[in-house]
C-alpha positions as CSV (number, residue, x, y, z in Angstrom):
1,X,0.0,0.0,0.0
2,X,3.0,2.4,0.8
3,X,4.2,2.0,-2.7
4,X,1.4,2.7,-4.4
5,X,1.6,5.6,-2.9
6,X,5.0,6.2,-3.3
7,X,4.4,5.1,-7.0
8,X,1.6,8.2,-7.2
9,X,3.3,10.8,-5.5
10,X,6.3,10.3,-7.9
11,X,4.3,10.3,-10.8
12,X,2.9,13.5,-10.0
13,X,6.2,14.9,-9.1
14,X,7.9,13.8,-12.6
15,X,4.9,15.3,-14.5
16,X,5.1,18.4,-12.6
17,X,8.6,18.3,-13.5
18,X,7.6,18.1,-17.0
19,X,5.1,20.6,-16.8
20,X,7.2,23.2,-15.5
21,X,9.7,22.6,-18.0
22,X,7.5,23.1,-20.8
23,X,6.4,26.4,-18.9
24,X,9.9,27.7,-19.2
25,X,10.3,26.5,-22.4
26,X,7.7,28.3,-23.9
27,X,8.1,31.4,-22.2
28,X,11.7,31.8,-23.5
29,X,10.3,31.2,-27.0
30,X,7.6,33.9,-26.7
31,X,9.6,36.1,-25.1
32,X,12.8,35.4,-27.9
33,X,9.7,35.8,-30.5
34,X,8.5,39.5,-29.0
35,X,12.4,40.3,-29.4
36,X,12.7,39.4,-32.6
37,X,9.2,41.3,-33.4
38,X,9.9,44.7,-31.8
39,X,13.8,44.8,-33.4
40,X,11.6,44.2,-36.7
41,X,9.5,46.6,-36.2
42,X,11.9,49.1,-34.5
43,X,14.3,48.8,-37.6
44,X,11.6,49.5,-40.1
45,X,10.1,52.4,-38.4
46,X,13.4,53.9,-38.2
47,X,13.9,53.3,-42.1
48,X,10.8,54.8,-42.7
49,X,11.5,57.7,-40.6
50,X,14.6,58.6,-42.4
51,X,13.5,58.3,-45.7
């Protein structure tokens, strides 16, 4: 009985694990995207200001 338990509560750890990794994941790729966005756009503003 304790190691169904065990079994459970390690499950849960692991995919929490792997939950929060995904997390980061994807907020360093949205965050790398917005980057690369705004230097886009900042770049072609400033050509178009200078025109």
């Amino acid at each position: 009985m304790v190691s169904i338990q065990y079994n459970q509560h390690l499950h849960n750890a692991i995919i929490g694990i792997v939950m929060l990794v995904i997390a980061i994941l994807f907020i360093l790729y949205m965050g790398d995207s917005m980057v690369d966005s705004t230097r886009e756009f900042r770049n072609s503003y400033m050509q178009y200001l200078f025109k």
